[in-house]
N, C-alpha and C positions, 0 to 999 in steps of 0.2 A: 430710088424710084422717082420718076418724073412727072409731076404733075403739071395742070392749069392753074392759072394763078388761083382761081376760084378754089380749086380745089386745096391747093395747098393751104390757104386761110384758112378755110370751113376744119381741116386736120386743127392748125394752131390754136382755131378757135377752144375746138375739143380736146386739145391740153390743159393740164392743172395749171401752167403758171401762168402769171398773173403779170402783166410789164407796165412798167412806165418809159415814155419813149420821148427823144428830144433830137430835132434836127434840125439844120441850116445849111440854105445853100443848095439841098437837095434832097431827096428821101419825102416829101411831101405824097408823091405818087403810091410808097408805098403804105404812109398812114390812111388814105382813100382806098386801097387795098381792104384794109382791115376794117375799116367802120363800113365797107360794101356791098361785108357777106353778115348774114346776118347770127349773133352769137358774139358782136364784138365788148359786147359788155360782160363776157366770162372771162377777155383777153385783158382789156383795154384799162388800165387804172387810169391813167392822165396823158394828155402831149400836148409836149410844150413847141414851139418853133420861132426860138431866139434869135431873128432875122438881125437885127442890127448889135453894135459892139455892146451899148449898153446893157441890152439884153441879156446877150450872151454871158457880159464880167457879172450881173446880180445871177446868172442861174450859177456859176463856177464861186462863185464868192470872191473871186479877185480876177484881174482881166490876164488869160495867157501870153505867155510871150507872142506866140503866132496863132491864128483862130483854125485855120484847117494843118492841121497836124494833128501823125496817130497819138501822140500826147494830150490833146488837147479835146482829141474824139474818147481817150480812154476814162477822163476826167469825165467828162460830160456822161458816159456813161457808167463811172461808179457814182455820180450824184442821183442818174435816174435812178441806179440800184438801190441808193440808201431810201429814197423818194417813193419807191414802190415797196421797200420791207417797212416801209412807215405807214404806207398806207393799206398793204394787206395785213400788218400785225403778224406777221407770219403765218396765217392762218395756211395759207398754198406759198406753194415755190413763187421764188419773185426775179423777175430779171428788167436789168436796165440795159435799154438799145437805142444805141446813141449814131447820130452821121454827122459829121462837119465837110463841106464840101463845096469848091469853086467848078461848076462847069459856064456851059455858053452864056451871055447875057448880050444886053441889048449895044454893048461896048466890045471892042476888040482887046484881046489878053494876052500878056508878053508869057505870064505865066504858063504849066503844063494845068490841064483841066484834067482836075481829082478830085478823090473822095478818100475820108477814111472814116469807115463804121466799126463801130466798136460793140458789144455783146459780153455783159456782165452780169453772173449766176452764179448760185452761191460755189461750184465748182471750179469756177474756169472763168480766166478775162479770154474771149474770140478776138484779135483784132483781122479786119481788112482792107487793105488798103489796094484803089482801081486808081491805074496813071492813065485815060483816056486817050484814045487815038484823036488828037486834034486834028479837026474840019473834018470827021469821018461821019460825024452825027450832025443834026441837029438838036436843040435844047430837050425836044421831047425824047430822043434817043436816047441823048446821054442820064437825062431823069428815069428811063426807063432801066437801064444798067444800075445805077445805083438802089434804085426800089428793089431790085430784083433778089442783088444781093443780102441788102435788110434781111428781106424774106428770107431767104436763107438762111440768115445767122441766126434768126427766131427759132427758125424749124430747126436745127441743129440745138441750138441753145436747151429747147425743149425735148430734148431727146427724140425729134420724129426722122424718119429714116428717110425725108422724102429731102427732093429740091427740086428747083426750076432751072432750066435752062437759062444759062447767060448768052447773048449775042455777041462774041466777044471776037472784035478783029482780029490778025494777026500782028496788029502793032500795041494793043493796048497791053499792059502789065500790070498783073494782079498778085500781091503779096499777103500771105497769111500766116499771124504768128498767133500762139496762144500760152498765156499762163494759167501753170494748174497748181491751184492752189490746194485741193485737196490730193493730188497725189504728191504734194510736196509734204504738205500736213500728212500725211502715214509715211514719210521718210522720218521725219521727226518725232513722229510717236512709235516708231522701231530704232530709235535713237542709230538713224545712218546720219542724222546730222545733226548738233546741238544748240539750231536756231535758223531762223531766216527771217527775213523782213520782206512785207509787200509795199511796195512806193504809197504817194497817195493816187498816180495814175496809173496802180495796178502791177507793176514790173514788179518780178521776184528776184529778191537777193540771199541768196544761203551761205557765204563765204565770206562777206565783208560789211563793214558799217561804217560810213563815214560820219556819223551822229555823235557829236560830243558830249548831246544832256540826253536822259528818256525819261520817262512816268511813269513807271511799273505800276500796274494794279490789275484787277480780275477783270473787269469793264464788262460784267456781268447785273445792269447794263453799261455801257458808256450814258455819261452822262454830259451837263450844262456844267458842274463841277468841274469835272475832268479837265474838260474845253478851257475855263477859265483859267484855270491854275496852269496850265499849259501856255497860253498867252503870256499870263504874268512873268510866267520861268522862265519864256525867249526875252522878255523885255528886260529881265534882271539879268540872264546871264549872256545877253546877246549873240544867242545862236542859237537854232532849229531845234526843236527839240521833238524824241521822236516819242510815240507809247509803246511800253514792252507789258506784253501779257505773260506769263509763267504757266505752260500747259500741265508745270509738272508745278504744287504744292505741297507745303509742308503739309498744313490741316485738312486739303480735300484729296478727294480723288484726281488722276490724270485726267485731263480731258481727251476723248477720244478726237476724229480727226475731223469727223462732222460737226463736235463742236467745238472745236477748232475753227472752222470753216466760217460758222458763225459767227464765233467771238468778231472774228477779221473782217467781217463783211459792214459791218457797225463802222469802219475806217474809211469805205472806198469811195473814191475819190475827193477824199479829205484830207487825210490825215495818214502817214506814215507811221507803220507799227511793225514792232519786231515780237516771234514768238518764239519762247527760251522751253530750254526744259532745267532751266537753274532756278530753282526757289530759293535759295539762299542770295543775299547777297555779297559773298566771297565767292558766288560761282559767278553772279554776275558780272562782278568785276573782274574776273575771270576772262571769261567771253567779252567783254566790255572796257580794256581799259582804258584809263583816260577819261571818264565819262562824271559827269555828274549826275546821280539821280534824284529826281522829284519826288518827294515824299509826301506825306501827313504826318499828321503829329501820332496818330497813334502805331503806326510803321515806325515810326520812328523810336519809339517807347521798344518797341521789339525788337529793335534794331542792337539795342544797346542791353537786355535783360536776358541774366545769364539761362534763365528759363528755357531760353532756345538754343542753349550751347551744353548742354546736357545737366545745367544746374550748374555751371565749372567757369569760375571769375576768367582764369586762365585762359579756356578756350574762347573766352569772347573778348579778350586782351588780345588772342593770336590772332581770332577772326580781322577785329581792327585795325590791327598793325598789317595783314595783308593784305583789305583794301587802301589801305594807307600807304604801302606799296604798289600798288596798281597805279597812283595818280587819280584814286577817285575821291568823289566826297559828296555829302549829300546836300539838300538844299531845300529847308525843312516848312511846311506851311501847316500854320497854325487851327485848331480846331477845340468846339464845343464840348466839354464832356457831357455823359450824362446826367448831371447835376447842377448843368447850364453854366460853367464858369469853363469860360478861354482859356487854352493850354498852348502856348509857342516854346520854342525852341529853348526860354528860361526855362520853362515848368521840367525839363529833361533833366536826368542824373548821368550824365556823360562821365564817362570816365576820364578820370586827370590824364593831362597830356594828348587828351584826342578831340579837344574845345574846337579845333581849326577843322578839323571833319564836318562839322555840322556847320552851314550857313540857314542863315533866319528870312523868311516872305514876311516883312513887317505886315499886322494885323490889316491896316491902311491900305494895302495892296490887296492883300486876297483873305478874304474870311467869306467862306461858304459853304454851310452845314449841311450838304446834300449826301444822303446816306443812298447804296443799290441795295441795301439788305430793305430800310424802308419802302425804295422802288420797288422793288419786288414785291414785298407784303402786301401793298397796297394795292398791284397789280399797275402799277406805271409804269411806261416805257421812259426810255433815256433819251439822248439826244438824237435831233433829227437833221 
């Protein structure tokens, strides 16, 4: 159905979710849009509009290779995402709507005059990307096509059935892709696949990894830990390292695909994470080999106690010896017990002959005692 702009706002307004929104370059028109009808404080968490490069590298956390690219728009928009599930606490649906974009300015452009907006909710990354009919517009035209679209990917975004009208020449070319994360997440929990990973700007990969270290834990929440020790593991084992979450657990229930959905949404556009149905890690390495995993010290105690191998020395002799075939090994950081005394990678009873499996995060590098079982209790969030 086709609405007036007004119209189509005052709908957006009247949705549950909640957005944070960031744009440069263009899209300004349709933040004016939204704060014009009034209701815009049911929509509106925050907007930022990262006009120059510095801006842009502190809201991205590091400066992209090129600033208008759908990469760069997908980025910007899983930061609003995590920037608005931070700021609604989850309470309503939260989505982050991002535009990066070069049209007309007061200078002449060898470049094509484009946009790419991006639409990220906890379902689905939207991308669109508008290649402009050069000299067909002028500045307010072409700010008018890119607003419009916004608009659109909002009202989609939000489940509304409506849109606006584009003006769209017969020269200009309009591209739309989308990843869906939650119809990937019920491939995975009707085990049609045994894993997949989302980039940290949003791309899905279900068949391959090119990540030689990961972090496996619940990251229920993700936390300022995680983050850290993550850092530390690229610095030691110099290379990218990614988080794998386990939908499938020994000691809890599967996670269904919604929270699924969630777990990974804590990621976008940050951080690369893969999600397994292996709780084990002989299945890991499995799916994974070659890889080094990041650990804690008490995974790591689990890692190596026959407890989780049916009570049977043997089957955690054989567990070892076949990720020790895979080419993996783990890469073990140290931690507090309950009783407040340091436990690293000495305090472990490894079994003879599997010493070179285990490498040690001297204390000096990473020590931090940050528990999600306490987050939670407490009712604190994780990392933002």
């Amino acid at each position: 159905m086709e609405l007036d702009i007004e119209q189509c706002v005052q709908q957006i307004h009247d949705a549950p979710p909640r957005i944070a929104l960031v744009t440069a370059g263009a899209g300004t028109e349709a933040l004016s849009n939204l704060l014009g009808v009034a209701g815009a404080t049911r929509t509106l968490l925050e907007a930022i509009v990262p006009y120059s490069k510095a801006a842009m590298d502190e809201y991205l956390g590091t400066p992209p290779r090129k600033y208008v690219t759908a990469k760069t728009a997908n980025l910007l928009a899983g930061r609003a995402y995590t920037r608005a599930r931070w700021l609604e606490s989850e309470k309503l649906p939260s989505i982050g709507l991002a535009c990066t974009a070069t049209i007309i300015t007061d200078r002449p452009k060898r470049g094509e005059h484009r946009a790419h907006i991006s639409c990220w909710h906890p379902d689905c990354l939207a991308h669109y990307s508008i290649y402009l009919d050069k000299g067909a517009r002028n500045r307010a035209g072409e700010e008018n096509v890119v607003s419009r679209i916004m608009l659109n990917a909002l009202a989609q975004a939000a489940g509304l059935d409506v849109s606006l009208e584009l003006p769209l020449t017969a020269n200009d070319r309009m591209e739309i892709e989308h990843q869906n994360f939650l119809e990937t997440a019920v491939n995975l929990y009707n085990h049609k696949i045994d894993f997949f990973g989302v980039s940290s700007d949003g791309n899905i990969r279900a068949n391959k990894t090119n990540h030689r270290a990961m972090l496996p834990g619940a990251f229920n929440p993700l936390h300022d830990g995680h983050i850290d020790l993550l850092k530390v593991a690229e610095t030691i084992l110099d290379t990218p390292v990614a988080f794998e979450c386990a939908a499938v657990n020994v000691d809890k229930p599967t996670l269904e695909p919604e929270a699924i959905t969630k777990r990974i949404a804590q990621f976008a556009g940050r951080y690369p994470v893969y999600v397994t149905t292996a709780p084990t890690y002989v299945e890991k390495a499995h799916l994974f080999p070659n890889t080094t995993f990041v650990v804690g010290y008490d995974t790591a105690e689990r890692i190596i106690h026959p407890r989780y191998y049916h009570d049977s020395k043997q089957e955690l002799l054989e567990a070892l010896t076949y990720i020790r075939n895979a080419q993996c090994q783990f890469l073990v950081a140290g931690r507090a017990g309950k009783d407040g005394t340091f436990r690293d990678i000495h305090s472990l009873n490894i079994p003879h002959s599997f010493e070179d499996l285990f490498l040690a995060i001297p204390a000096d590098k990473f020590r931090k005692d940050i528990s999600s079982t306490q987050l939670r209790a407490t009712g604190q969030r994780g990392s933002r």
